[in-house]
LUMVEX-120935 format. One record per residue (C-alpha): x negated, y, z negated; residue number from 1. Coordinates in nm, 2 decimals. Layout:
<atoms>
atom x:X | y:Y | z:Z | num:NUM
...
</atoms>
This chain:
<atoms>
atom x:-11.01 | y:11.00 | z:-14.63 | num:1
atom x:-10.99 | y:10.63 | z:-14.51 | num:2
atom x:-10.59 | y:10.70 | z:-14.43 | num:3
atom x:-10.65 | y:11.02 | z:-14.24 | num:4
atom x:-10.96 | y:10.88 | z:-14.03 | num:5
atom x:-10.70 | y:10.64 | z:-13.90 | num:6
atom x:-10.45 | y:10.85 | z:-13.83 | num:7
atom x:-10.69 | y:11.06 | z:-13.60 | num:8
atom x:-10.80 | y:10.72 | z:-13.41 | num:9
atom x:-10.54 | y:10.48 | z:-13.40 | num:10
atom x:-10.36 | y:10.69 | z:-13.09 | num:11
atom x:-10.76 | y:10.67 | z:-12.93 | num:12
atom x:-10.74 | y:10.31 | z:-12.98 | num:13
atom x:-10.42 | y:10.23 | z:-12.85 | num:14
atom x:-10.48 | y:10.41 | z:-12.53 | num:15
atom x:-10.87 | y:10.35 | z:-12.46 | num:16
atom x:-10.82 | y:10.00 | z:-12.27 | num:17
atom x:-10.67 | y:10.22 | z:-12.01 | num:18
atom x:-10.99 | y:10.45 | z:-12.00 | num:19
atom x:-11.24 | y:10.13 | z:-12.02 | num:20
atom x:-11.06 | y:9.92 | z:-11.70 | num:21
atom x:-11.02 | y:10.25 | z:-11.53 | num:22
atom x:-11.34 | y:10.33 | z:-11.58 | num:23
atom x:-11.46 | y:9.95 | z:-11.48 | num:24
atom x:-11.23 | y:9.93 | z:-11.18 | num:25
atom x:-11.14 | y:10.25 | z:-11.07 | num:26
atom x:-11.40 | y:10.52 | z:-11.12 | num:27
atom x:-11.74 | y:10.30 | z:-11.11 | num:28
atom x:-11.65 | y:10.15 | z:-10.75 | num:29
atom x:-11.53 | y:10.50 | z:-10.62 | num:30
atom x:-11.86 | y:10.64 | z:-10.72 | num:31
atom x:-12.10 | y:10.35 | z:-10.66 | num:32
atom x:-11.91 | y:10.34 | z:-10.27 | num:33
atom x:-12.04 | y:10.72 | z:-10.26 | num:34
atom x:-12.38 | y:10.64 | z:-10.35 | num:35
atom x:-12.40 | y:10.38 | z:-10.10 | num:36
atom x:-12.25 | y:10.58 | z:-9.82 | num:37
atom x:-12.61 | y:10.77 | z:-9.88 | num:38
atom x:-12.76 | y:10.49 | z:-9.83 | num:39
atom x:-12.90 | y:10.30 | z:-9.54 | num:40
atom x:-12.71 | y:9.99 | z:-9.77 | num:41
atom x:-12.73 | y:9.59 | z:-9.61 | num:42
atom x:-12.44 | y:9.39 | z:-9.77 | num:43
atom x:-12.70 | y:9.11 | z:-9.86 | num:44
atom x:-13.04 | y:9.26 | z:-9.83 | num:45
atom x:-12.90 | y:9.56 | z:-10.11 | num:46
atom x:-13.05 | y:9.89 | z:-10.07 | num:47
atom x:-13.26 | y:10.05 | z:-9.79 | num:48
atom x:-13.38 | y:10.37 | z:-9.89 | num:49
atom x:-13.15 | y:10.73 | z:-9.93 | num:50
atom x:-13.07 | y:10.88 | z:-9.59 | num:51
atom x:-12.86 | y:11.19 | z:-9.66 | num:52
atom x:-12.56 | y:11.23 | z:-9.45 | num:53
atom x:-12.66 | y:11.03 | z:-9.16 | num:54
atom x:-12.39 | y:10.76 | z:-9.20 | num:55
atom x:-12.15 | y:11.02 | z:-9.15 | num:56
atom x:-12.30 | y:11.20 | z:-8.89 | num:57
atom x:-12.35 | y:10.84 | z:-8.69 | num:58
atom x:-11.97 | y:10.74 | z:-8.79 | num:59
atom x:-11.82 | y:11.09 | z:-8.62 | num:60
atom x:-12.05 | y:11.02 | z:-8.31 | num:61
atom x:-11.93 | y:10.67 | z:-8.26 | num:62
atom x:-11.61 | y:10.64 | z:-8.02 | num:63
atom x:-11.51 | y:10.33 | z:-8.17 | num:64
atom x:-11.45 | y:10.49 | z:-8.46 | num:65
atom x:-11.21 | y:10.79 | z:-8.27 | num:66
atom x:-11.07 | y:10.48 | z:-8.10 | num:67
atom x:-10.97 | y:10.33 | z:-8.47 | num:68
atom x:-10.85 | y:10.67 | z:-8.60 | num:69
atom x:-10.61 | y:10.71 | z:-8.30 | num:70
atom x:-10.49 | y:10.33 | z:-8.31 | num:71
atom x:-10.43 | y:10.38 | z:-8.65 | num:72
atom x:-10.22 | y:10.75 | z:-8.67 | num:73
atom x:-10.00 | y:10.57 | z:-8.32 | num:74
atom x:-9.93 | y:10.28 | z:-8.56 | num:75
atom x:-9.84 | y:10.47 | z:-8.86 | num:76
atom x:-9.59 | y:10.68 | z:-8.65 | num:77
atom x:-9.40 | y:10.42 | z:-8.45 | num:78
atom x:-9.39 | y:10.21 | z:-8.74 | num:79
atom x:-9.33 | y:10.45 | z:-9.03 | num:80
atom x:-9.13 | y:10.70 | z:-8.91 | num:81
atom x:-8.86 | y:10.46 | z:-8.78 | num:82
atom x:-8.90 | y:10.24 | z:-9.10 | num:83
atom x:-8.84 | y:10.53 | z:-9.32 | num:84
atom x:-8.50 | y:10.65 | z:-9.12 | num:85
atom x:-8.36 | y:10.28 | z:-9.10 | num:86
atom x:-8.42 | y:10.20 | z:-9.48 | num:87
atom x:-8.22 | y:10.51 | z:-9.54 | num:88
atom x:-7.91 | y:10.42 | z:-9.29 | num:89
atom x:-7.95 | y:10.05 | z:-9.45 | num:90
atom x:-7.99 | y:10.22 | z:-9.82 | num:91
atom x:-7.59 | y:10.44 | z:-9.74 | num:92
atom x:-7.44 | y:10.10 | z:-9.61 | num:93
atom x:-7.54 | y:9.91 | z:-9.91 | num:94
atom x:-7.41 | y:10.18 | z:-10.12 | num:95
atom x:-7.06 | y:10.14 | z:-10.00 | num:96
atom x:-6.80 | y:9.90 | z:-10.12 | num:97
atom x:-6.91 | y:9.57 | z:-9.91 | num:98
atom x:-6.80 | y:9.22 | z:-9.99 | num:99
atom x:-7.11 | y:9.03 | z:-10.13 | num:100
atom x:-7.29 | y:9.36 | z:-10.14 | num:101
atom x:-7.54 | y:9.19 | z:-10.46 | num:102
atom x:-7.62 | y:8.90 | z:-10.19 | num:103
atom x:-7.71 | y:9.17 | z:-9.91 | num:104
atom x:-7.88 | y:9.40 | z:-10.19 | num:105
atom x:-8.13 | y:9.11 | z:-10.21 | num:106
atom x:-8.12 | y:8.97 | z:-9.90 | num:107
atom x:-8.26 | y:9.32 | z:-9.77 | num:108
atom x:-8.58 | y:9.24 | z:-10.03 | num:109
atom x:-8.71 | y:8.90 | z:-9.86 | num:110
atom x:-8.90 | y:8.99 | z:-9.59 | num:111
atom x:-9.14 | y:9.25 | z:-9.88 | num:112
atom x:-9.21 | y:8.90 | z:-10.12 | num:113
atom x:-9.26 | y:8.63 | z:-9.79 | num:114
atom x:-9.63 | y:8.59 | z:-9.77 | num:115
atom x:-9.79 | y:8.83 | z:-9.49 | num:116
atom x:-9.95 | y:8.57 | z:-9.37 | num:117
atom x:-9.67 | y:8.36 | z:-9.26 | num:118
atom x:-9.50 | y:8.65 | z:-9.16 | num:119
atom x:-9.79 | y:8.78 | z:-8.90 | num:120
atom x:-9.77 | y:8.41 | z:-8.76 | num:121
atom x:-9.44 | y:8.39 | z:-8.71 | num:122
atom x:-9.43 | y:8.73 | z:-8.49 | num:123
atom x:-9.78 | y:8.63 | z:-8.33 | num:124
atom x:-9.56 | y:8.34 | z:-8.19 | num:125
atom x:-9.26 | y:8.58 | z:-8.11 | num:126
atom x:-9.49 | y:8.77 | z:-7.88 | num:127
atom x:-9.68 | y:8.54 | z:-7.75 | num:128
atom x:-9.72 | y:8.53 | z:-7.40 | num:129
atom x:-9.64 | y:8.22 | z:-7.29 | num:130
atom x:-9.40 | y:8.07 | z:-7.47 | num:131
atom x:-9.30 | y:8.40 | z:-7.74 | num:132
atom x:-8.89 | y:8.42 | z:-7.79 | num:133
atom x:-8.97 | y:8.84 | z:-7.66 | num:134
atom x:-9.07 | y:8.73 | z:-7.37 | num:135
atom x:-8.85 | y:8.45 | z:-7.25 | num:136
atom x:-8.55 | y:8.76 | z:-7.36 | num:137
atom x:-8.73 | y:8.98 | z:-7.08 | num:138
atom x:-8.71 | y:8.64 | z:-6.85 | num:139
atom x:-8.33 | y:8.68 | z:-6.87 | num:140
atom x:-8.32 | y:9.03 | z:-6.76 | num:141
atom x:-8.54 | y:8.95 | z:-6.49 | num:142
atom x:-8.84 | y:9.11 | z:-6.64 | num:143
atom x:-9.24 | y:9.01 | z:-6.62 | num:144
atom x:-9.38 | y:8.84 | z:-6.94 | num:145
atom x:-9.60 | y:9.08 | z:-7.12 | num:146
atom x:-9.94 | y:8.96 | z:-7.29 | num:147
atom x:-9.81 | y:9.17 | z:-7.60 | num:148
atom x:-10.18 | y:9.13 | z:-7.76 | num:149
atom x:-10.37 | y:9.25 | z:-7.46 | num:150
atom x:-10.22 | y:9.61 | z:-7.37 | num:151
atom x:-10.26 | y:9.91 | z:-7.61 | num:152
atom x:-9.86 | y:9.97 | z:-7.63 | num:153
atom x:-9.72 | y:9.62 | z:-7.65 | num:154
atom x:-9.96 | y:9.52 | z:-7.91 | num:155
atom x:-9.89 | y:9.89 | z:-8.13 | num:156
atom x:-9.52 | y:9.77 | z:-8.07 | num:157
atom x:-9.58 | y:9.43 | z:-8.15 | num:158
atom x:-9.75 | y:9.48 | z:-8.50 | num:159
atom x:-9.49 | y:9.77 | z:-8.57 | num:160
atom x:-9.28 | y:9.54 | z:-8.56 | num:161
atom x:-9.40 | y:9.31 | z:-8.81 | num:162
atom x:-9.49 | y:9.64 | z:-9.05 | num:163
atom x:-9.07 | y:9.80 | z:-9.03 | num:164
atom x:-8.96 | y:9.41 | z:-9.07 | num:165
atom x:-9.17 | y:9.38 | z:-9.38 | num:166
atom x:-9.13 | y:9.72 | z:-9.56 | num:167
atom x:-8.79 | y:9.85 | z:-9.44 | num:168
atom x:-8.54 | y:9.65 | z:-9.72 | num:169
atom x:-8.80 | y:9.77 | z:-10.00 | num:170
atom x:-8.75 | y:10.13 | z:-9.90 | num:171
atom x:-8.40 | y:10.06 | z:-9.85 | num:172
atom x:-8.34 | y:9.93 | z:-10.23 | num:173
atom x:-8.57 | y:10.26 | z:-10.36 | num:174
atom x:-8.30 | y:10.47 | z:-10.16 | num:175
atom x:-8.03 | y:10.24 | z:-10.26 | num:176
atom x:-8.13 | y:10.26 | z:-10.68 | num:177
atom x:-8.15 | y:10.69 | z:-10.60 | num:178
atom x:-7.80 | y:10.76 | z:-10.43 | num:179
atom x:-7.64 | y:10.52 | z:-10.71 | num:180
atom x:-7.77 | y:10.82 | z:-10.95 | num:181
atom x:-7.58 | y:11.07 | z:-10.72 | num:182
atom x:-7.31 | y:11.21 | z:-10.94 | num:183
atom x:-6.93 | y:11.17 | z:-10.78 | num:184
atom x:-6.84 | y:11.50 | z:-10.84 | num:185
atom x:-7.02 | y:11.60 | z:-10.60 | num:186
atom x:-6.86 | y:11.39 | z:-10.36 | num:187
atom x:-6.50 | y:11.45 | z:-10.44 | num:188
atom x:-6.64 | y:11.84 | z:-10.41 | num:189
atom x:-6.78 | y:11.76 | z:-10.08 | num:190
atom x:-6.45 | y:11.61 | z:-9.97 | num:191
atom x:-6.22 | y:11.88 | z:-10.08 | num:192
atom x:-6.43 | y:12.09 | z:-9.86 | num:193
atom x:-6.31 | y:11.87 | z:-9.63 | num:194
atom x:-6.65 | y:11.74 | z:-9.52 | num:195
atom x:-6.71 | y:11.39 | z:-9.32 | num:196
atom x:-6.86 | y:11.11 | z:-9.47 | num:197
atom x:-7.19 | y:11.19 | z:-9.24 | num:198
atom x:-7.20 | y:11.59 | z:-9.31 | num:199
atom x:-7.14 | y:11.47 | z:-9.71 | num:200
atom x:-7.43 | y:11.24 | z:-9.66 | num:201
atom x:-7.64 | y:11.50 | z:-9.49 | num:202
atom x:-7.57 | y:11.78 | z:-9.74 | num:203
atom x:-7.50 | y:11.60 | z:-10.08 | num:204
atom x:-7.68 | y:11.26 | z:-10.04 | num:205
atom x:-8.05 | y:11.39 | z:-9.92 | num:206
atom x:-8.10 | y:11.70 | z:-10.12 | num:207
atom x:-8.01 | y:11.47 | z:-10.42 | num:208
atom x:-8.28 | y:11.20 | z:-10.36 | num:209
atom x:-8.55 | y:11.47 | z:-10.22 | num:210
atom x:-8.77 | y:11.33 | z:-10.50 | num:211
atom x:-8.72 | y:10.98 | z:-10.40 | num:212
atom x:-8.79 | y:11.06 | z:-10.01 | num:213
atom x:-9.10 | y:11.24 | z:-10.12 | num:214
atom x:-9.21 | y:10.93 | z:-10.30 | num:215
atom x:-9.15 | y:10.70 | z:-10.05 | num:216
atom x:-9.28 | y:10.93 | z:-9.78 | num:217
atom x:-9.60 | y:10.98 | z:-9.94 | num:218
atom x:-9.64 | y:10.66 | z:-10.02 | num:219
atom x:-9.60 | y:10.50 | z:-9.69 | num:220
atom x:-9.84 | y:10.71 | z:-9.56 | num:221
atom x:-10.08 | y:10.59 | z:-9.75 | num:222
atom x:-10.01 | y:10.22 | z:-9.66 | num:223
atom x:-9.97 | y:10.33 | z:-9.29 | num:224
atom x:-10.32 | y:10.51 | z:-9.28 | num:225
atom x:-10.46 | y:10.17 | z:-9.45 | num:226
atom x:-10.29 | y:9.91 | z:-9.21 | num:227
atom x:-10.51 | y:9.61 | z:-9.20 | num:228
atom x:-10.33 | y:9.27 | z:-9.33 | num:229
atom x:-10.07 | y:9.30 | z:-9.00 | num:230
atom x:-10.31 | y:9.33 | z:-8.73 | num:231
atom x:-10.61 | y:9.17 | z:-8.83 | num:232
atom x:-10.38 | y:8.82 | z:-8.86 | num:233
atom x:-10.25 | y:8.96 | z:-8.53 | num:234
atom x:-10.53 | y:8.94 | z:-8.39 | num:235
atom x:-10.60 | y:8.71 | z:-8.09 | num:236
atom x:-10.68 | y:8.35 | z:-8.10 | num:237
atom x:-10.69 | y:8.38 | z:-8.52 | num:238
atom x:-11.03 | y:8.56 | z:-8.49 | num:239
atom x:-11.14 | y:8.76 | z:-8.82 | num:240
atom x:-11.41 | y:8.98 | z:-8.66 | num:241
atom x:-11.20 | y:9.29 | z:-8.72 | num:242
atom x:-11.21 | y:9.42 | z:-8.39 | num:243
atom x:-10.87 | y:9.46 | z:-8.30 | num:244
atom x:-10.85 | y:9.28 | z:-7.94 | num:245
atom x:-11.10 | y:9.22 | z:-7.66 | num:246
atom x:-11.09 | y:9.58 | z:-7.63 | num:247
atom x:-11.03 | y:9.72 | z:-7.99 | num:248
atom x:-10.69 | y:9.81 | z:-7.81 | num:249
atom x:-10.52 | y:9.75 | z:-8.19 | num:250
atom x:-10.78 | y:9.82 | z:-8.43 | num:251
atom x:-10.74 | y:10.02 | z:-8.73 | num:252
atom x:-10.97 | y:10.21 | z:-8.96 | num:253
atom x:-10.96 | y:9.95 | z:-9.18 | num:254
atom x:-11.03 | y:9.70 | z:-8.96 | num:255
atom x:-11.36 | y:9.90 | z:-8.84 | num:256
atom x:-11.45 | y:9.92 | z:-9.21 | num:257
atom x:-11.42 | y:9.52 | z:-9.25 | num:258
atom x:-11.61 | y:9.46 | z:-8.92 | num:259
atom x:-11.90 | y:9.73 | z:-9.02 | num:260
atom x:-11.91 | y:9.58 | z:-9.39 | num:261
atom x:-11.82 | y:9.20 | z:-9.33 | num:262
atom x:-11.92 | y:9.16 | z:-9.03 | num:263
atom x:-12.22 | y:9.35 | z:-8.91 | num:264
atom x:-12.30 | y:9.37 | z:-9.29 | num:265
atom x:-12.36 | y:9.70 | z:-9.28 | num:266
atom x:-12.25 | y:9.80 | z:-9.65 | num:267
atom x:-12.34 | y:10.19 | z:-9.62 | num:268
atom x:-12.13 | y:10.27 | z:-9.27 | num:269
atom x:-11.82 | y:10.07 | z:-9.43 | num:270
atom x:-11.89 | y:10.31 | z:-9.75 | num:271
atom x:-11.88 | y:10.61 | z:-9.55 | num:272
atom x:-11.59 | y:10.46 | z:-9.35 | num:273
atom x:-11.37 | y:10.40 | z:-9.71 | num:274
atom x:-11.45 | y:10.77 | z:-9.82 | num:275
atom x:-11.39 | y:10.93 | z:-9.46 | num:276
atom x:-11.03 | y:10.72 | z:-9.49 | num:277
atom x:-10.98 | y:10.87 | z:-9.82 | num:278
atom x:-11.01 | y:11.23 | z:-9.71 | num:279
atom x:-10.79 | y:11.17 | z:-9.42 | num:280
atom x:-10.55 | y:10.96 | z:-9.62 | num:281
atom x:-10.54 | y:11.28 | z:-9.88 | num:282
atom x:-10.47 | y:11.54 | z:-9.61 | num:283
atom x:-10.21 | y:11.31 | z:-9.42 | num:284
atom x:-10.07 | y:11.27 | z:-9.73 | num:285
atom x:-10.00 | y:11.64 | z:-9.84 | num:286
atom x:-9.92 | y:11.72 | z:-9.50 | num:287
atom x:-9.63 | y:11.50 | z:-9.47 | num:288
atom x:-9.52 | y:11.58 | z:-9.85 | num:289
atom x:-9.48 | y:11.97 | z:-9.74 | num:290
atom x:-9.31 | y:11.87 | z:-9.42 | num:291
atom x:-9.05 | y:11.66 | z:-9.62 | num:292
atom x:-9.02 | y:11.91 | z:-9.89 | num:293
atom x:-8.93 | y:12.18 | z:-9.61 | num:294
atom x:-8.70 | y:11.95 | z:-9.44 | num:295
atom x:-8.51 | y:11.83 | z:-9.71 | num:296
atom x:-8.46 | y:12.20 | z:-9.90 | num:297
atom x:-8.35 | y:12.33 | z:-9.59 | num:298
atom x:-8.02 | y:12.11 | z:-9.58 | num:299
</atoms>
């Protein structure tokens, strides 16, 4: 009796931490953030009293929130969709027979593991508009400095930049690890068709990583809808208020969420802020995994 009781709880045993720190870390906060977005919640004063649904109706009627929803989908295009295509050009080159390829396989890597921090810094500096290396290249040409952080365009350029630079090799290396699973037959096929090394990467290469684009499409959609390490340290004169600029010209929905919760304290808008973000992450999300699909199947 003792022997089969074990049998029937030993597997429950072996996988319950799982359940207990999802339970702890995962589902408690998602729900407890849903209860407070209820709630007319003060970070430090606690609880207020249950108010329905007016956080949300309040969030959709204040434009600073449309403002952070549109700052964030312009950054998440003009960095993601040109991070995505690069990594994959970089991912073919490193798949062919270079010299040193294993030092340029993890050379690709070290922008992902240098600190954020430092990197933000460093590109702050490069755009600055006084003495930024961007600027003094314009100079040459005979072009105006730009004050990068204090226009709309230059400053969605500017922190674009920083996210391609970071995130481009890892992508890269996740394409890289895929096309090395690409059987050769289907290459030496491919070639007595007499197809080019581009149509044969067009029509053998990318149907055979679908999966792998998928992935990493989906998954840099997620990271591009939740953008807020790049330009809150982008942010002017080192400030942390979470604005985004003097005119919230660069701030994200992430960034509104810190300013509502960390800075105005306001615990139940940044709440209804994370589960509003969720949704749209969700749909975005879905969206751009249909999209791929379609696109990729159709080659």
């Amino acid at each position: 009796m003792r022997g089969r009781l074990d049998r029937h709880l030993t597997p429950y045993l072996f996988v319950a931490p799982f359940f207990v720190l999802f339970a702890v870390f995962g589902a408690y906060p998602l729900l407890a953030t849903l209860w407070m977005s209820l709630h007319d919640w003060h970070l430090i004063n606690g609880d207020g009293g249950f108010i329905g649904l007016a956080n949300y109706s309040d969030l959709f009627a204040d434009p600073d929130f449309w403002n952070a929803l549109v700052n964030t989908l312009s950054l998440f295009v003009i960095s993601t969709v040109p991070q995505l295509f690069t990594a994959l050009g970089l991912a073919a080159l490193l798949n062919t027979k270079l010299r040193g390829r294993t030092f340029w396989r993890a050379g690709v890597l070290v922008p992902n593991v240098v600190s954020v921090v430092a990197v933000a810094l460093v590109f702050a500096q490069v755009f600055g508009r006084d003495f930024g290396i961007v600027n003094w290249l314009l100079g040459l040409v005979g072009l105006d400095p730009i004050d990068w952080p204090a226009n709309v365009w230059s400053s969605h350029l500017a922190i674009a930049a920083i996210v391609t630079w970071r995130w481009t090799g890892y992508n890269a290396l996740i394409y890289l690890a895929a096309m090395q699973a690409v059987p050769n037959d289907l290459y030496e096929s491919a070639r007595l068709d007499g197809a080019s090394t581009w149509k044969a990467f067009w029509t053998v290469t990318v149907p055979m990583i679908r999966p792998t684009i998928l992935f990493t499409t989906v998954v840099s959609t997620i990271g591009g809808l939740q953008l807020f390490a790049e330009p809150l340290l982008f942010e002017s004169k080192g400030a942390s208020t979470g604005t985004g600029g003097s005119d919230r010209q660069y701030q994200t929905i992430t960034m509104y969420l810190y300013e509502k919760g960390f800075t105005l304290f306001d615990a139940g808008s940044a709440a209804t802020i994370a589960w509003v973000l969720f949704l749209i992450v969700a749909v975005f999300a879905l969206i751009n995994f249909a999209v791929v699909r379609r696109a990729v199947a159709s080659r």
